[in-house]
MARRO-8753 format. One record per residue (C-alpha): x, y, z; residue number from 1. Coordinates in nm, 3 decimals, decimal comma. Layout:
xx|yy|zz|num
X|Y|Z|NUM
...
This chain:
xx|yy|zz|num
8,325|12,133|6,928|1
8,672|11,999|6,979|2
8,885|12,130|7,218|3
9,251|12,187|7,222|4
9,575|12,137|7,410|5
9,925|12,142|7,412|6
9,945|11,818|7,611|7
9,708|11,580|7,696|8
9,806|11,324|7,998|9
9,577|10,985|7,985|10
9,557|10,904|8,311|11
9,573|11,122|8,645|12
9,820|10,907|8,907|13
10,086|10,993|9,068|14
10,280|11,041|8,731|15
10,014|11,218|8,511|16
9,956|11,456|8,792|17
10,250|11,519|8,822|18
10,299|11,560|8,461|19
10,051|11,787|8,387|20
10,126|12,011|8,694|21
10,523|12,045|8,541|22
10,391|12,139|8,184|23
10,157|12,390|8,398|24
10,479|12,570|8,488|25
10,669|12,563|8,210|26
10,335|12,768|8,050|27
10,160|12,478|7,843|28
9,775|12,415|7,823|29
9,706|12,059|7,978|30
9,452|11,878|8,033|31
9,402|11,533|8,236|32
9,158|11,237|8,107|33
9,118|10,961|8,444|34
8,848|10,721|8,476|35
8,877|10,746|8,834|36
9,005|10,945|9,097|37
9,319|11,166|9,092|38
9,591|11,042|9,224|39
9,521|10,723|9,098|40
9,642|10,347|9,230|41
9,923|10,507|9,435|42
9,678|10,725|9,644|43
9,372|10,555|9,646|44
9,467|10,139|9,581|45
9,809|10,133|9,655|46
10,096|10,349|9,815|47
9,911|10,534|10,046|48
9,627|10,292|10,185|49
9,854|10,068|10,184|50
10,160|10,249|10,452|51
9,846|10,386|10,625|52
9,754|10,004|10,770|53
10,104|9,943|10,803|54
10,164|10,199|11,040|55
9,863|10,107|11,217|56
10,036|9,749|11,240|57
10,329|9,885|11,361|58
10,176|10,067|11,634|59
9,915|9,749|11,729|60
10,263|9,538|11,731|61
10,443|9,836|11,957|62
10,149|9,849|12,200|63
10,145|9,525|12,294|64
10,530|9,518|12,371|65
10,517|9,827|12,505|66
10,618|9,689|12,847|67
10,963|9,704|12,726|68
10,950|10,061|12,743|69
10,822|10,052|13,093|70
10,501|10,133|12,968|71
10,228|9,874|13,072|72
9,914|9,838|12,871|73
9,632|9,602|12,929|74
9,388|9,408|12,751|75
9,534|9,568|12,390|76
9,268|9,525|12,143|77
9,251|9,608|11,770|78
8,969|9,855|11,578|79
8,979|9,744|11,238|80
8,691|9,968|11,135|81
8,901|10,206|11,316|82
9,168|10,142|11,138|83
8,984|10,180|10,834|84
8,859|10,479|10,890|85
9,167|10,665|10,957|86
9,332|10,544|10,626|87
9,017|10,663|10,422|88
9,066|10,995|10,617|89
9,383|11,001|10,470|90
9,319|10,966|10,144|91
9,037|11,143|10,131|92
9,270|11,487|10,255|93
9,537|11,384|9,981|94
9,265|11,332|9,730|95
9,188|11,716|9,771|96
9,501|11,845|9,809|97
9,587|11,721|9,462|98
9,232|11,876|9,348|99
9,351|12,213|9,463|100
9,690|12,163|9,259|101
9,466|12,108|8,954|102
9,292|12,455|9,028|103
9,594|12,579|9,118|104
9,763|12,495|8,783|105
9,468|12,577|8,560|106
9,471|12,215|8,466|107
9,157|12,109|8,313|108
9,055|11,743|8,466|109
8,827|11,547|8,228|110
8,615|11,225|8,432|111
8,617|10,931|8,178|112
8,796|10,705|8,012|113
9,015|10,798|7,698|114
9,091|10,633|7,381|115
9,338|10,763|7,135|116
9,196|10,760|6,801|117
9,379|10,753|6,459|118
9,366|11,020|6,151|119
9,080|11,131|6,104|120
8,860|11,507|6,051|121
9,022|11,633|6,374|122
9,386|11,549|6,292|123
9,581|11,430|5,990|124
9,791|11,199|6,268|125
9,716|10,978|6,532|126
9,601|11,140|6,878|127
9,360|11,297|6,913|128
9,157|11,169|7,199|129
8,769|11,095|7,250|130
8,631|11,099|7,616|131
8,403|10,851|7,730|132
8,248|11,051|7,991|133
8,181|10,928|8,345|134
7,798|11,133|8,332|135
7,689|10,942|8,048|136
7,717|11,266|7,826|137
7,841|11,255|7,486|138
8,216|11,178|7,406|139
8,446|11,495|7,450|140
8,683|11,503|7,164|141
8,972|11,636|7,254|142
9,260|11,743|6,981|143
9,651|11,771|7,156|144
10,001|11,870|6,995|145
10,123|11,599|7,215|146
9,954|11,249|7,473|147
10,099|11,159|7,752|148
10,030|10,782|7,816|149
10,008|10,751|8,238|150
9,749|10,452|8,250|151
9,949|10,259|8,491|152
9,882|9,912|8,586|153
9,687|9,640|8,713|154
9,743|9,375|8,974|155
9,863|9,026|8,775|156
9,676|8,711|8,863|157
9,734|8,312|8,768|158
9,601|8,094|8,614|159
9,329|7,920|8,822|160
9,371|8,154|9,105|161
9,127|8,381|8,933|162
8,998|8,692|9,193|163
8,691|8,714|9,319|164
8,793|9,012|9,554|165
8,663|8,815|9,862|166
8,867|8,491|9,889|167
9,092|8,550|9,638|168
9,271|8,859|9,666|169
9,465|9,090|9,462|170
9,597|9,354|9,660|171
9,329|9,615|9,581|172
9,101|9,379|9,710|173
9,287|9,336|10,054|174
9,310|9,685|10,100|175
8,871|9,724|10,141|176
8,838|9,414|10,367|177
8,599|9,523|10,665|178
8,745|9,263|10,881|179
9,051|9,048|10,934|180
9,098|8,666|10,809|181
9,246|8,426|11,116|182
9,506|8,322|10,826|183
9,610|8,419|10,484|184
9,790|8,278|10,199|185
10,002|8,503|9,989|186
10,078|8,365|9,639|187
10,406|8,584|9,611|188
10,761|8,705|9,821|189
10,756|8,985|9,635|190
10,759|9,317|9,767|191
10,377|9,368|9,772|192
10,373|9,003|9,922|193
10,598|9,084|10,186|194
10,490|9,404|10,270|195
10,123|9,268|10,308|196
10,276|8,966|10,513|197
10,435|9,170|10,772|198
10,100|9,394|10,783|199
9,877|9,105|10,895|200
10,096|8,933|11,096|201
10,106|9,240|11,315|202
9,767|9,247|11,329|203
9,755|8,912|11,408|204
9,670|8,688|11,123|205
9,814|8,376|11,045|206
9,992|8,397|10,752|207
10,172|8,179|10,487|208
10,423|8,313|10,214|209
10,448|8,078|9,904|210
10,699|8,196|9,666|211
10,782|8,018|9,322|212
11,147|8,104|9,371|213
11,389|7,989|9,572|214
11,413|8,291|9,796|215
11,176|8,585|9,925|216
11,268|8,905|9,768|217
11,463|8,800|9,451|218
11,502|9,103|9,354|219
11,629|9,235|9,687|220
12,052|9,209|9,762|221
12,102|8,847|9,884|222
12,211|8,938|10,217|223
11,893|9,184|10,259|224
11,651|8,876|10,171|225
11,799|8,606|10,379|226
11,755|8,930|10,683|227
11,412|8,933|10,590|228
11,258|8,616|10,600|229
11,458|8,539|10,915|230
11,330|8,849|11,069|231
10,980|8,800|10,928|232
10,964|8,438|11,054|233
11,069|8,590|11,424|234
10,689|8,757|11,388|235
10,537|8,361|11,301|236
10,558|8,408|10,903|237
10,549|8,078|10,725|238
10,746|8,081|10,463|239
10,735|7,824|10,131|240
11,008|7,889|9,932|241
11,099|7,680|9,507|242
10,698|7,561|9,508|243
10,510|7,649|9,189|244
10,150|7,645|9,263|245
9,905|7,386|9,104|246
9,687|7,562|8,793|247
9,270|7,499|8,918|248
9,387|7,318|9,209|249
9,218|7,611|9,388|250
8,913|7,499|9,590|251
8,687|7,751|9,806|252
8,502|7,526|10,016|253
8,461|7,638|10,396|254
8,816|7,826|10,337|255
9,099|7,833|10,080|256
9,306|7,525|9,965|257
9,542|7,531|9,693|258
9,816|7,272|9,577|259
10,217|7,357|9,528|260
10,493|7,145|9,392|261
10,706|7,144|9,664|262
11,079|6,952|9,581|263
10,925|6,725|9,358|264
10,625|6,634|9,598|265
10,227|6,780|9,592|266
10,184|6,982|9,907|267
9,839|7,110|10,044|268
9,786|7,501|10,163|269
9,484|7,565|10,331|270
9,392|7,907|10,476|271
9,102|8,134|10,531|272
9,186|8,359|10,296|273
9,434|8,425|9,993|274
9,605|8,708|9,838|275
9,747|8,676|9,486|276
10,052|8,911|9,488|277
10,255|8,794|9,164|278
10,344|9,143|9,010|279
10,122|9,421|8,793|280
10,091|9,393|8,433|281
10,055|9,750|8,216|282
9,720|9,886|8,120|283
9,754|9,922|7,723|284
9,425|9,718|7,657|285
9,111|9,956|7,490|286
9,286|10,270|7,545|287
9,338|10,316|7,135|288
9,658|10,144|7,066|289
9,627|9,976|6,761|290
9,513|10,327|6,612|291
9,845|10,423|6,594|292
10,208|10,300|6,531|293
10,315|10,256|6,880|294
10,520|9,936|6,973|295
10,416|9,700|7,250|296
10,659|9,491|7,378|297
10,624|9,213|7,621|298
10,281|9,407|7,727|299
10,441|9,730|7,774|300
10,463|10,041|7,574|301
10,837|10,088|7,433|302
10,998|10,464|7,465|303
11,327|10,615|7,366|304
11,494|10,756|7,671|305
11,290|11,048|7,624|306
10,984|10,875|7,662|307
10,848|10,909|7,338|308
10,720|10,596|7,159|309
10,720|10,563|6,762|310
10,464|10,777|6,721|311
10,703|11,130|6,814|312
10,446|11,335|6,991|313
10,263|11,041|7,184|314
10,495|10,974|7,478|315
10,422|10,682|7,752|316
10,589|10,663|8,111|317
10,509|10,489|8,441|318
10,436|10,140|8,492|319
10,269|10,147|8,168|320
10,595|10,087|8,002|321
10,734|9,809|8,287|322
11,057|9,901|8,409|323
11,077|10,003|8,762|324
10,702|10,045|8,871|325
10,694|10,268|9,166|326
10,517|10,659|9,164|327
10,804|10,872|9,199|328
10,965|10,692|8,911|329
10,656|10,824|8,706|330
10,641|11,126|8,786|331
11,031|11,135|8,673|332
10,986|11,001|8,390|333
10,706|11,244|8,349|334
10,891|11,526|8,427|335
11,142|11,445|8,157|336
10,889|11,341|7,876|337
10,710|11,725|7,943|338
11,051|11,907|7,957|339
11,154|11,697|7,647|340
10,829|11,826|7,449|341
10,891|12,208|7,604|342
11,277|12,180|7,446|343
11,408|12,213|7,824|344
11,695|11,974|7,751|345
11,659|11,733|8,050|346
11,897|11,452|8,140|347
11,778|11,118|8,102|348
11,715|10,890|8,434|349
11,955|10,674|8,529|350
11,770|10,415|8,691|351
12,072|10,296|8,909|352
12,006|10,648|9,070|353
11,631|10,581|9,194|354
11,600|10,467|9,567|355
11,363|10,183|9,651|356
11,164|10,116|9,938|357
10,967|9,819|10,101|358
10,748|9,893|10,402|359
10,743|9,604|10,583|360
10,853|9,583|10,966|361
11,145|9,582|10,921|362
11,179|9,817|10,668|363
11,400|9,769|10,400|364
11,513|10,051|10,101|365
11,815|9,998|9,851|366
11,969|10,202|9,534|367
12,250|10,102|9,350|368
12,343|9,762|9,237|369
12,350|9,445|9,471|370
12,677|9,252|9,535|371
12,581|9,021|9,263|372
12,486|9,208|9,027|373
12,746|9,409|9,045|374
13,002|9,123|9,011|375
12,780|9,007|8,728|376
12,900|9,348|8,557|377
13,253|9,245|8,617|378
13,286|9,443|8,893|379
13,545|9,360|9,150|380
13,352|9,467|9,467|381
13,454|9,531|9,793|382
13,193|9,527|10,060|383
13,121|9,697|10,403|384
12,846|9,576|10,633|385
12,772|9,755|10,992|386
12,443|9,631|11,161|387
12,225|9,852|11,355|388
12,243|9,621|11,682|389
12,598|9,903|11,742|390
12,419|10,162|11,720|391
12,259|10,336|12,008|392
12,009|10,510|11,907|393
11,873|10,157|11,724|394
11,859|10,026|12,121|395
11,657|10,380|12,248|396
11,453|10,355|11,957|397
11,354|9,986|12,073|398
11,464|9,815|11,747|399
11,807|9,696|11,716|400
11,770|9,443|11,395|401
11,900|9,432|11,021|402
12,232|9,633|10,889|403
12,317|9,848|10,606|404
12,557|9,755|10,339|405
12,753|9,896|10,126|406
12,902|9,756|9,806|407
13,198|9,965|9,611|408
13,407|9,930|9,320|409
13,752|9,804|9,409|410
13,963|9,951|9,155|411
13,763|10,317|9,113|412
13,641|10,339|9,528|413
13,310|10,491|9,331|414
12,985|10,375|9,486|415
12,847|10,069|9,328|416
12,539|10,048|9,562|417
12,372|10,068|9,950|418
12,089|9,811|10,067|419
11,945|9,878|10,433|420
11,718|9,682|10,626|421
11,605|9,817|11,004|422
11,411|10,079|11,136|423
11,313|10,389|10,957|424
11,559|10,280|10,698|425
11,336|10,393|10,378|426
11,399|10,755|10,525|427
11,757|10,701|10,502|428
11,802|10,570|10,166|429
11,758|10,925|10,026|430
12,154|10,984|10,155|431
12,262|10,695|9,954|432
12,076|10,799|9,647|433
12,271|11,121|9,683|434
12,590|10,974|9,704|435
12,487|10,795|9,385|436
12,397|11,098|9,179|437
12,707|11,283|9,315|438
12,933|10,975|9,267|439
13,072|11,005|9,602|440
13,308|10,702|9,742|441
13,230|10,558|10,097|442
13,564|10,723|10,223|443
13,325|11,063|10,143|444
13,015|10,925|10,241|445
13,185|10,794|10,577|446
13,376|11,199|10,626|447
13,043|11,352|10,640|448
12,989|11,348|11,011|449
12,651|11,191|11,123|450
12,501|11,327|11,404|451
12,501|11,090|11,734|452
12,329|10,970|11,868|453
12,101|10,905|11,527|454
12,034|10,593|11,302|455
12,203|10,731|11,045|456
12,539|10,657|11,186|457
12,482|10,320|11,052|458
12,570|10,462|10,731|459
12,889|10,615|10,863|460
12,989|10,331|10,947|461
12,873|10,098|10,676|462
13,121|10,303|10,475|463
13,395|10,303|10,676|464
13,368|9,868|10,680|465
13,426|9,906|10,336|466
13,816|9,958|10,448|467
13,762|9,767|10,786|468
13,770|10,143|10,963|469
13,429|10,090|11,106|470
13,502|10,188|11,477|471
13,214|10,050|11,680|472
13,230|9,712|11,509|473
């Protein structure tokens, strides 16, 4: 017997959780389809895992240069197995806490994989969905008013790098290895790249950062970037910048070696291990596409603003239909498709309004527009830049590098956009994502009075530099 719903989300991440635990409240009868685990590639392959090694890097790194603190420690040694340990503790807690929300919610939870089918005996339109269950059982056929599409993504590779999840490494891999590499190559300067870069090299590896373009980070503010890779070289980072990697130049005997064309030249990269870390790519394949009229575009699912795709009750949202591929953009966008189907009226996103985070050491988090994308608007920008080197809690706290920066429109004195790098900046950025929404000017950003002695008066004072006010700089 078919069973029915008012909303059916394929896929239980970060977003479809989410999802279905908003329709919950606003009195709709959901139900989840996921393959895997709740929660997803954010909790269990990406977000989470992933911060939960980084902070164990941090503190490995802070150990050992402890001294400066007046704190000696001998003979510092790292645990990996330790290490983890505690990150599958973790996720294992998370994993049940978002159990109990599904109890909590009433939300049924269906383990297999889903398929949207087309018109057939159960519905005169397109999706209804059959459930290839995980027990081997037969398919659950399950009829909705209205799918959610929350499949997420994969990690991209390249051509001839294929993974084999033991030399070559997407990150999913990396995140399961029972010991550490002496070195590392890391096909990518992208955020995942980087992030995973500053990891090891905390924990000691030996790592090497080639990058196809011409910078780290190109999707980072200039200024933030060049921070970076200076900073990140200060921990021994290698970093090849411009060199577009060889296709099957790969070779896997006794360790890694691949080939880049480096300024018109062949260069040789040799490492233990390697990590492909080139960007994520949308899951739309098998999942019943082609049984209805939605519209793929460039590998992603296209949406209205709403979320819905051309099919008016299927909606899609997460990194399933590219954009800006982080969790609490999904659930966002989730939020709005189920409010949209309960007639709640919700605003669209703006997307300039979402905060962005990389976890690296050091930390960087933006929102906004960067200075050159801004002027690429036609903006005329002015520009304030105070680094955390004057402030004094940065010294107490041990670490002193990076800035924030603050870009503004000359002619309105409206916000244009804030990009920090430094310590414990990603819990910061939520202020400047505020200021965003509220459309607040850095003369108001720079009037609300920041506490001293905190790192947040680098933000004070970043606005203030917009006028050349700052007054510890």
């Amino acid at each position: 017997m078919a069973l029915e719903y008012d909303v059916v989300v394929l896929g239980g991440g970060t977003g479809g959780y989410v999802t279905a635990i908003r329709a919950s409240q606003l009195g709709l009868k959901v139900a989840i389809v996921e393959q895997g685990k709740l929660g997803g590639t954010c909790l269990h392959n990406g977000c989470i895992p992933s911060k939960a090694l980084l902070r164990s890097a941090e503190v490995f790194k802070q150990t050992k240069e402890a001294e400066q603190f007046g704190i000696l420690t001998e003979n510092t040694s790292l645990n990996f197995v330790k290490v983890q340990e505690r990150k599958e503790g973790i996720i294992n807690q998370l994993h049940k806490g978002v159990q109990g929300l599904m109890k909590k919610g009433k939300i049924d939870v269906f383990e297999g994989f889903g398929r949207i089918l087309g018109p057939s005996i159960f519905s005169p339109t397109a999706g209804t969905i059959s459930v290839e269950r995980n027990d081997g059982e037969e398919n659950t056929i399950i009829i909705p008013k209205n799918v959610i599409i929350a499949t997420g993504s994969k990690p991209k590779s390249l051509p001839g790098l294929e993974l084999d999840g033991q030399y070559v490494m997407s990150s999913d891999h990396a995140l399961h290895m029972e010991e550490l590499p002496e070195s590392i190559l890391i096909v990518g300067g992208g955020v995942i790249g980087i992030e995973w870069a500053s990891m090891l090299a905390d924990f000691g590896v030996d790592v090497t950062v080639v990058e196809y373009m011409d910078r780290i980070l190109p999707t980072e503010d200039e200024d933030v970037a060049k921070e970076a890779q200076k900073l990140l070289k200060k921990k021994g980072i290698h970093f090849v910048t411009g060199a577009k990697v060889m296709p099957d130049s790969l070779q896997k005997e006794g360790n890694i070696e691949i080939q880049a064309e480096l300024n018109g030249e062949n260069k040789t990269f040799s490492a233990d291990r390697m990590l492909v870390s080139v960007g994520r790519t949308p899951n739309v394949e098998q999942i019943g596409l082609e049984n209805t009229d939605i519209e793929v575009e460039n590998g992603a699912i296209k949406t209205n603003q709403f979320y819905q795709t051309k099919e008016s009750h299927i909606y899609a949202i997460g990194d399933v239909i590219g954009g800006m591929q982080l969790a609490h953009v999904a659930s966002h966008e989730g939020i709005v498709a189920i409010e949209h189907i309960a007639n709640e009226e919700p605003l669209p996103i703006n997307y300039d309004h979402v905060s962005s985070c990389i976890y690296s050491n050091p930390e960087m988090a933006s929102v906004g527009l960067t200075e050159q994308h801004a002027k690429d608007q036609g903006y005329n920008v002015k520009v304030g830049k105070f680094p955390f080197q004057a402030v004094g809690k940065a010294l107490v706290h041990g670490e002193s590098d990076g800035f924030v920066k603050v870009i503004a429109d000359e002619e309105t004195e409206d916000l244009l956009g804030m990009h920090m790098i430094g310590p414990h900046v990603t819990d910061m950025i939520s202020e400047a994502g505020l200021a965003q929404v509220l459309d607040a000017t850095p003369w108001e950003i720079a009037h609300s009075i920041h506490p001293h002695p905190t790192l947040s008066e680098v933000i004070g004072e970043a606005a203030l530099a917009v006028e050349g006010k700052q007054i510890h700089g």
